[in-house]
N, C-alpha and C positions, 0 to 999 in steps of 0.2 A: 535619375533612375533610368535605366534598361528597360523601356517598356517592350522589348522586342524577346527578351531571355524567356523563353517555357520554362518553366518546372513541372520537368513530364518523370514521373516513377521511372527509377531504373537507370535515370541519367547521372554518367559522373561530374561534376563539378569541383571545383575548389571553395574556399572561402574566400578568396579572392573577387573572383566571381560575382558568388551572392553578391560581395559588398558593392562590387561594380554598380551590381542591375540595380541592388533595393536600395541601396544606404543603412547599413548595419556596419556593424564592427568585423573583425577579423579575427580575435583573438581568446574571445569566451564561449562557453559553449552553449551560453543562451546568449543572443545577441535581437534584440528587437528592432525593428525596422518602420521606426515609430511614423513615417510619411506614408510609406507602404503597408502600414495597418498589418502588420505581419509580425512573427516571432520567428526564429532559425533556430532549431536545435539541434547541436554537433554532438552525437553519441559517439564514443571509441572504447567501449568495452576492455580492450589492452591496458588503456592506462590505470583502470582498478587494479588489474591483475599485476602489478607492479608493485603493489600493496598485500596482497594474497590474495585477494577478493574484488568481485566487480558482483553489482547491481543492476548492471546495463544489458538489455538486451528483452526478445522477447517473449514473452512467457506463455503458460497454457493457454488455451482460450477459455473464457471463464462459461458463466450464464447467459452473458450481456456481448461476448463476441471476443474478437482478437484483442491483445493488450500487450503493449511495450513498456517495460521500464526504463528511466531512465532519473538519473542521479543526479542532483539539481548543484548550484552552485558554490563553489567555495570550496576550494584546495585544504583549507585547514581547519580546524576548529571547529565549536558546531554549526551547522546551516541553519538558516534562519528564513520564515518565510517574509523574506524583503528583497529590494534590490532586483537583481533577475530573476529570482526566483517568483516573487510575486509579480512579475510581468508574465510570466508563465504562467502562474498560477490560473490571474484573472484576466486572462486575453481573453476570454468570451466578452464580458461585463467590458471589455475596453474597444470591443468588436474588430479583434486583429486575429488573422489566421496564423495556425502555430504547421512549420514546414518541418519534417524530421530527416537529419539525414545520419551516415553511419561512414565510420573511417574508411576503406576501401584501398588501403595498400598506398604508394608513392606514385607520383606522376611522372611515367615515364622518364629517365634520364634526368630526375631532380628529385630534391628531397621534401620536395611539398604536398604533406596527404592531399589525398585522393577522397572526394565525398560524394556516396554513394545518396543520391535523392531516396525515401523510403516513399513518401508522400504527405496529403495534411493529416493532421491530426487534430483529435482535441483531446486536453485534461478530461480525465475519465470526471463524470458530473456526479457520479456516485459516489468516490472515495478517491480524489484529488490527487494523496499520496498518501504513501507510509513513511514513516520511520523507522532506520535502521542505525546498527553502529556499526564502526569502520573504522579504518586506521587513516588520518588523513598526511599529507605532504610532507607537516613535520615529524612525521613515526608517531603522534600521539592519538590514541582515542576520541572519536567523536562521533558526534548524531550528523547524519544525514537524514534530507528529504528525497523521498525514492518517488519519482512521480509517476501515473500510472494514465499512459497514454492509448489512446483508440484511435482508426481512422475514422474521419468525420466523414458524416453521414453523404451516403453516395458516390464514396473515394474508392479506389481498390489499390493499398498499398505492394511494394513493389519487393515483398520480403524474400529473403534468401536463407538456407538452412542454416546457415553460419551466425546470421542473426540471431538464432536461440541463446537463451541463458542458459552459457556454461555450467556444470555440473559443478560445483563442490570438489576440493582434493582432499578434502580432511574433514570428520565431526565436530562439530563446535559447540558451545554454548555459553553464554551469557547474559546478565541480568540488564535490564534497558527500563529506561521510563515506558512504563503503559502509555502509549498516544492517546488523546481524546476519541472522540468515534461518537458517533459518523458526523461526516463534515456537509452539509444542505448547504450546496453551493447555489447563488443567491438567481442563477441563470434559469433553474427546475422550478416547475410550478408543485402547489405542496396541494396536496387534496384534504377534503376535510373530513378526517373519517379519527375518532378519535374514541379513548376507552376509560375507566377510572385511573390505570397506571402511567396511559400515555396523552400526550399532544402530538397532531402533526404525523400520525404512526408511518407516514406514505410518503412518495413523493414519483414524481413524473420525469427520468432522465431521459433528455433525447441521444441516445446512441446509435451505432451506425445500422443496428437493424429496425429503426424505428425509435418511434416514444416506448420505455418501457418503465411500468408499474413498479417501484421498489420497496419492500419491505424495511423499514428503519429500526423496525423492535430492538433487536437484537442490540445495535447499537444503544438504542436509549435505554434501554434496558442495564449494560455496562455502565455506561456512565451514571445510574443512578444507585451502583450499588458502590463506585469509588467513592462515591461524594460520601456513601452509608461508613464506609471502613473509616473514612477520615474525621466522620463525626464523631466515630469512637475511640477515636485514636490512636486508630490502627497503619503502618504504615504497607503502601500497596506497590508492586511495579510487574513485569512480565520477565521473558527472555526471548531470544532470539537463537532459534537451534538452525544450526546450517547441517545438513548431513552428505558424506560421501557420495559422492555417484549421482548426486541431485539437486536439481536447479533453484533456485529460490530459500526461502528461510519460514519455519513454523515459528509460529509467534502464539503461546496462549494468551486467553483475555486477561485474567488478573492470577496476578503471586499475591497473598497478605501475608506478607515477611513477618509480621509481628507472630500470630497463629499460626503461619506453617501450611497453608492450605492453598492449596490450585484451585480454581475457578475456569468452570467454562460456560458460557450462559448461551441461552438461545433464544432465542422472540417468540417461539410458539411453544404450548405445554403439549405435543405430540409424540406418539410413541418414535415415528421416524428420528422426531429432533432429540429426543432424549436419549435411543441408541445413538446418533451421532455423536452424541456428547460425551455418550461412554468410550466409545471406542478412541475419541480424540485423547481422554482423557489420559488412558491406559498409555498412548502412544507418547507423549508429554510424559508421564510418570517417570518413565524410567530414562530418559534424558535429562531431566531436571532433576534426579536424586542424586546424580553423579554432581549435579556442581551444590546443592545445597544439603547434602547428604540425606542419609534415610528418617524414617519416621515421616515423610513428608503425605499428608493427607492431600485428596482429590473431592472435589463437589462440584454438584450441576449447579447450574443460577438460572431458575426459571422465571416467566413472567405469574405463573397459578400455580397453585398446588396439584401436581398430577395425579392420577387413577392410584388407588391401594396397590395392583401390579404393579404397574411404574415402579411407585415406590419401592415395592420388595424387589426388584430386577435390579435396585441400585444399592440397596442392602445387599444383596447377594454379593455384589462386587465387593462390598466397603467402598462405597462411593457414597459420599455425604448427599446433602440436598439442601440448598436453600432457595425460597421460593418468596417473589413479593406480595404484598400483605396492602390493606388500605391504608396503613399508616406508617410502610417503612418495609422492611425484610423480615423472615422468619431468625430466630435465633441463629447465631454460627455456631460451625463446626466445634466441640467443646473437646479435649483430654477424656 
């Protein structure tokens, strides 16, 4: 190894390079640097779009701060969380810094990209990644892991407007496996604050603006109402709508294909969260009837039974309501 090579934001490099200084590979685009307790991530946004679509790149800022995506490994088929991927995954837990860098044009007078250093980074501690679908290498359909990177704490990455995620050139939609949710990655401490519905409701991700407090409801909440559909025998999955002119993909919580009904659930029974849910809902409705056509019902998925108003503000829509119970869910949505 190069103990002499900086990895200063902003500087171009090769993969060559890296491999020089740390001892990594050359050739993938997570390449771990297992002496140097490191990870390299090679983002190139382009090579999606050689496909129609890329994942890569970086996105709004959320609650929790700045966040890059970035599209995990394997050309073909679907991703899986192993191999590079779960080196990336679990490089906290394996105590290796993850370095992010981004294509950056040809190196002068040769045909060998150019890698633009962004800086460190860590897997977001909240929500690791998502799932998306793609077209992979061989022209065929598959699931990717879209991993959802932050600078670590006390970094100031080296970002450029070009790095934003591309806009969309066309509307999309399609049907996807619902992901699991949420993912308490084993590095956050969990607080104990706990209710009849839940365990665990909380947890403590350190992100780059400090420790922050996270709400999990919502997530457990999801997941306890697929486990309910499939105890009835119902079968469940989402979609992924991509829309023109706009960066990233809306994903609702649950389709129950069998019933015909949209879900969207929320961790708190508050007026705030239940107009959110409506408005998502409406927004989801009429992109998802175009692929599974009309008649298609919408409902909130809350953790209580909200206010008589609530309720009638969601009757007024014809928006359903299912809410959990002590011993399971309220009845679904019926004909």
């Amino acid at each position: 190894m190069n103990k002499t090579f900086e990895l200063v934001p902003g500087r171009l490099t090769t993969r060559e390079e890296i491999a020089a200084a740390f001892g990594c590979g050359t050739f993938q685009g997570i390449e771990p640097a297992v002496d140097a307790k490191k990870v390299f991530v090679y983002s190139d946004p382009s090579a999606g779009e050689a496909f129609g679509y890329t994942f890569d790149g970086r996105a709004e800022d959320d609650e929790y701060g700045p966040l890059y995506l970035y599209t995990g490994y394997g050309k073909s088929g679907h991703q899986e969380l192993k191999s590079r991927n779960k080196s990336l995954h679990d490089h906290a837990a394996a105590g290796r810094d993850v370095h992010l860098f981004v294509a950056h044009g040809k190196v002068p007078g040769s045909g060998q990209t150019q890698q633009r250093y962004i800086g460190q980074m860590i897997v977001d501690p909240i929500t690791p990644y998502v799932t998306r679908t793609g077209i992979g290498e061989d022209k065929k359909k598959r699931t990717v892991l879209v991993f959802r990177l932050r600078p670590a704490p006390g970094t100031t990455p080296a970002w450029l407007e070009q790095d934003r995620l591309h806009a969309a050139a066309t509307t999309a939609i399609e049907e996807i496996e619902a992901p699991s949710q949420p993912v308490i990655p084993a590095q956050s401490s969990v607080k104990a604050k706990t209710s009849e519905q839940f365990t665990a409701t909380q947890t403590v991700a350190h992100v780059a603006g400090g420790p922050k407090t996270v709400n999990l409801r919502e997530g457990l909440l999801v997941e306890a109402f697929k486990k309910h559909l499939e105890a009835a025998g119902h079968q469940h999955k989402t979609f992924q709508i991509t829309i023109a002119g706009e960066a990233g993909a809306l994903t609702p919580d649950v389709y129950d294909a069998t019933d015909h009904v949209l879900y969207e659930g929320k961790g708190l029974t508050t007026r705030h969260n239940v107009r959110v849910a409506l408005g998502q809902l409406m927004d989801y409705r009429r992109h998802v009837e175009k692929l599974v056509g009309g008649g298609l019902r919408v409902a909130v998925l809350l953790p209580t039974e909200p206010s008589a108003d609530l309720k009638d503000l969601l009757a007024s829509q014809d928006v359903h309501l299912v809410h959990q119970t002590d011993d399971g869910f309220t009845a679904l949505p019926t004909e």
